[in-house]
C-alpha positions, 0 to 999 in steps of 0.5 A: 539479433542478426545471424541469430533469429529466435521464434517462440511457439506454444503447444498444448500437450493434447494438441500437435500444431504450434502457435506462434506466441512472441511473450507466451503469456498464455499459461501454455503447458510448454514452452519452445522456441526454434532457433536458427544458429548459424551454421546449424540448421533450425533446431526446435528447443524445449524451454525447461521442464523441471520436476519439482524436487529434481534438478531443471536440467543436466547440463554436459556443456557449459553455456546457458540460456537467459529466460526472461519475463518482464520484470522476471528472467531465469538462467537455465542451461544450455543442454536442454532435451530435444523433442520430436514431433510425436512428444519423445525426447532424445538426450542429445546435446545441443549449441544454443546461443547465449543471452546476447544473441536469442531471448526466450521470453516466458510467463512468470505464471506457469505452475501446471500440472502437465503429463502428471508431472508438478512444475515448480513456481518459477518465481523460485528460478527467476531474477526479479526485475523490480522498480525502485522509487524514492524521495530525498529532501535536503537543505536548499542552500547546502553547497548550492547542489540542491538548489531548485525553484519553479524553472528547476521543475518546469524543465524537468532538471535532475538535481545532484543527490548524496550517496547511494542505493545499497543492497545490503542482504539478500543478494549474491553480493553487496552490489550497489542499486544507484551509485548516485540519489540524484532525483527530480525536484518536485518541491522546496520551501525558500522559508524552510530552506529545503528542496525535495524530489523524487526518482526512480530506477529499475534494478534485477535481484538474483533469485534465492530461497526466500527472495527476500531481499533489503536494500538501504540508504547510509550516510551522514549526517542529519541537521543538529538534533536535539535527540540522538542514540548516542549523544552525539547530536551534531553529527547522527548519521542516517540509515533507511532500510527498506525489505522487500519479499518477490516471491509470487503471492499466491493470492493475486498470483503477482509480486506484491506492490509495496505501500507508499507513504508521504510526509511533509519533510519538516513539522512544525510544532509549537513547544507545549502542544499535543498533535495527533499526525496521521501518516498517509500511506496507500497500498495498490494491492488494497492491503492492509497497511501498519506503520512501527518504529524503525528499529536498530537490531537485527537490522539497522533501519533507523543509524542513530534516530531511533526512538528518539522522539521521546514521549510520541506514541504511534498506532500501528493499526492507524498510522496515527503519530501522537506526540506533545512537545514537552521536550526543548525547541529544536530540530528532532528525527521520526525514523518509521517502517510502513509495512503491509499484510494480505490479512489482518490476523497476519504478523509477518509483514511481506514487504517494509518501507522507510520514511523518515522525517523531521519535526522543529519543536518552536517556542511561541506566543501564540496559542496552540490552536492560533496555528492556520487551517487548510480548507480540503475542498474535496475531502477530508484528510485521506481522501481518494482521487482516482483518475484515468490517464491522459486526464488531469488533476487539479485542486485549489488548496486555501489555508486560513490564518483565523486572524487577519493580523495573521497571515500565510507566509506559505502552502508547502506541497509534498507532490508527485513529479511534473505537478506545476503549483502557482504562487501564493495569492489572497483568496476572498475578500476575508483577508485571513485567506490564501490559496495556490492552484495546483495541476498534474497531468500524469506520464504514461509511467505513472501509472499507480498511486501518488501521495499529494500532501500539503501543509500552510505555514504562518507569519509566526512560524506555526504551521497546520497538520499536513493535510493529504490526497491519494491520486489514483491514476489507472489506464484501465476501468476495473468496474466497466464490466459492473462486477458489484451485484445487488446494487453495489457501487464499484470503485475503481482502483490501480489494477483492481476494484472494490464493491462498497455493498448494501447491508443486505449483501457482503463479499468481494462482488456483494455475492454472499447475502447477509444472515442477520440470524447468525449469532443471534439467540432467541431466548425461551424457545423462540426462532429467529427470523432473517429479515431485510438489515436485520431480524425478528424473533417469532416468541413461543407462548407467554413470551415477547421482547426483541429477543423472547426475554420477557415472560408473559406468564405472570400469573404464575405463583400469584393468588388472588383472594377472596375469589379473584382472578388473576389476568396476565399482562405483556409486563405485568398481571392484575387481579380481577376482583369481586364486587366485594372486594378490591385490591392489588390481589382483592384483599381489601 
């Protein structure tokens, strides 16, 4: 910083020593700095202190001062209040240095109560620092630019994209994200003549009242389709739009983390089968995660494919795609949002990703379930893999034709950046089986959830519903300090951890036992007694049953003749009769 040399320092109100602290990330009650401005002598400057409901500071001068965090920083002015060492404040002006000679690095935390004053949340004040990542595909031989093969990958090379990054509201002005979607080639498919990566950028929002902010991706034009809003099939243009709400959460006290999804660009469908698809999605925050139609109005997520793959159904709560391929053989659009939600009852999302891709609708004689099967060898469908960083993964992806006149023409992958796949081989002597080897060791900058999707493809152009994994790649273990009690097992995740509990105990750490009682009526006057995984009910007199509902009493109302006595029963009652006399009740 040169002439200009800037010290953090932290104070506790009811401590009068200062702590040298460089990110001040300690949730101090204030925050100051000394700047040294040359020509001025040493100056100790409060970072601001603003009343909630009151203006942060006046500002007689014109300078400001960035407050930065990472991922946060907030403009506060430049006349700031000047502290003695015994807590007073005079009013005097003073000459601060702007953003590109002293920054002030602040916790994005602090809301305290300090000198009962309240803070307000700085969330409200600060431009928010966020990471974008996205994923294109593209035909393979479109102009030769998106050409990409395995050296393509292996080299690390950046493919020239189309169009750009946009924010489209929210922000001060419509100002452009990325002005070129270039990306890293991560995939492509020399059958399916397509080509896909993925890329990421940082990007800072200016704060407003609701931090809510969107941002999309227009252009045109999709492939031919079969399906468009407005007729014109041949050229339907494109729009994603993603939302995003920065404002702190005040359960986890972060910016949430929005879900991921993944999709094989191109399904291949067979005219006149039903498919259920389940869309992959992933929520580092371990929300709950819905998936809905893109929609047209009020704003524009979905350009000319919305709704138009007609007769599908989607599960929102699910992510489950049904659809029957009734309509005409050719290239169709699914235009969807997956949305997350701190709870299940809520119903506004916090944060609403696009994905979009395409289904080919084929004609074939082949039978519906003649399409070829992947062998998951770790799991089903959905599973998790979680690995530390600096370790790697690797999974061995075999598909079966069911025939052996039928063979795979080709394993797809949908996999995150620097994934290395061989080539297709037989597996086994069986000859209906094929594989590929697939291994990731993931950058220091990949930390969080991956989506690695897969889907084999046969000679007769039917392909397998994509099968995927959830990588979790995490540089810290949440479960060394064993948080689950009662015996739970702790799972490990991005950032987090969950407790799967015996059915004894519930809770985030299986704190909270179970009370099989609760709910529970023992009829007839009976008391329920909590046991181990379930309960039992302690009957009152003349009563039994799991829940006192049979009644033992049967003798009531019951005469036995001719001198015979009646004798309750658990279900029933008998007569005991005379000598004399026999009989249900000794009338014979």
């Amino acid at each position: 910083m040169g002439a200009h040399e800037c010290l953090l320092l932290t104070r506790n109100p009811r401590e009068t020593s200062w702590k040298e602290n460089p990110w001040c990330c300690t949730g101090s009650s204030i925050i100051w700095v000394d700047c040294e401005v040359q020509g001025h002598v040493p100056l100790q400057i409060q970072a601001p202190v603003p009343i909630k409901g009151q203006p942060a500071i006046q500002c007689p001068i014109t300078q400001t001062l960035n407050v930065q965090a990472p991922c946060a920083q907030v403009e506060i002015p430049a006349h700031v209040p000047m502290p003695h060492q015994n807590g007073d404040i005079n009013n005097d002006p003073l000459l601060i240095p702007d953003q590109s000679e002293c920054d002030i690095y602040v916790s994005q935390n602090l809301k305290e109560n300090i000198w009962n004053r309240e803070f307000i949340d700085l969330s409200l004040l600060l431009y928010q620092k966020v990471e974008i990542t996205y994923r294109l595909t593209f035909r393979r031989g479109a102009f030769d630019r998106h050409e990409c093969n395995d050296s393509t990958i292996m080299n690390g090379d950046l493919v020239t994209g189309e169009g750009s990054l946009q924010c489209i509201s929210g922000c001060s002005n419509v100002a452009t994200i990325v002005p070129s979607m270039n990306y890293y080639c991560t995939d492509y498919s020399v059958d399916e003549d397509w080509t896909s990566g993925q890329d990421s950028t940082t990007y800072t929002f200016s704060a407003t009242t609701t931090n809510v902010f969107h941002f999309g991706y227009q252009a045109c034009c999709w492939i031919t389709l079969v399906e468009a809003n407005y007729g014109d099939t041949t050229t339907a243009y494109w729009s994603l739009l993603t939302t995003a709400n920065l404002t702190t959460r005040i359960d986890t006290g972060k910016i949430n983390i929005s879900p991921i999804s993944a999709m094989q660009p191109i399904l291949r469908l067979k005219q006149g089968c039903s498919y259920s698809i389940k869309i992959p999605v992933a929520d580092d925050d371990g929300d709950i995660v819905r998936c809905r139609w893109s929609t047209k109005s009020p704003d524009d997520e979905c350009g000319e494919v919305c709704n138009t793959l007609s007769t599908s159904i989607i599960n929102e709560d699910d992510c489950v795609l049904q659809y029957t391929a009734s309509g005409s053989t050719g290239w169709y659009a699914v235009a969807l949002q997956i949305e997350d939600y701190a709870t299940s009852i809520d119903t506004k999302p916090m944060s609403s990703v696009a994905l979009q891709f395409m289904i080919y609708v084929l004609n074939s004689t082949e039978l519906c379930d003649d399409a070829p099967n992947v062998l998951n060898l770790m799991d089903d469908n959905g599973t998790v893999a979680s690995i530390a960083l600096n370790s790697s993964f690797f999974q061995t992806i075999i598909a079966d034709s069911g025939s052996t006149s039928v063979s795979i023409s080709e394993i797809t992958t949908v996999s995150p950046i620097g994934m290395i796949k061989t080539h297709l081989l037989p597996y086994g002597s069986s000859g209906t089986q094929w594989h590929i080897n697939v291994t990731w060791t993931p950058s220091e900058s990949q930390t969080g959830s991956h989506i690695f999707c897969y889907t084999a493809v046969n000679n007769f152009g039917q392909a397998s519903i994509p099968t995927c994994t959830t990588i979790e790649v995490d540089d810290v273990d949440d479960c060394a300090s064993n948080p689950c009690k009662q015996g739970g097992t702790c799972n490990n995740h991005v950032s987090r951890y969950s407790c799967t509990c015996p059915l004894s105990h519930t809770g985030k750490q299986c704190e909270t036992e179970i009370d099989f009682c609760q709910g529970v009526h023992c009829q007839n006057g009976g008391t329920c007694i909590d046991g181990l995984f379930t309960y039992t009910c302690n009957c009152a007199e003349y009563h039994t049953g799991v829940n006192c509902e049979t009644d033992t009493k049967l003798c009531d109302g019951i005469s036995c003749g001719n001198g015979g006595t009646c004798l309750d029963g658990v279900l029933n009652y008998t007569c005991s009769c005379p000598d004399s006399h026999t009989g249900i009740h000794c009338e014979t």
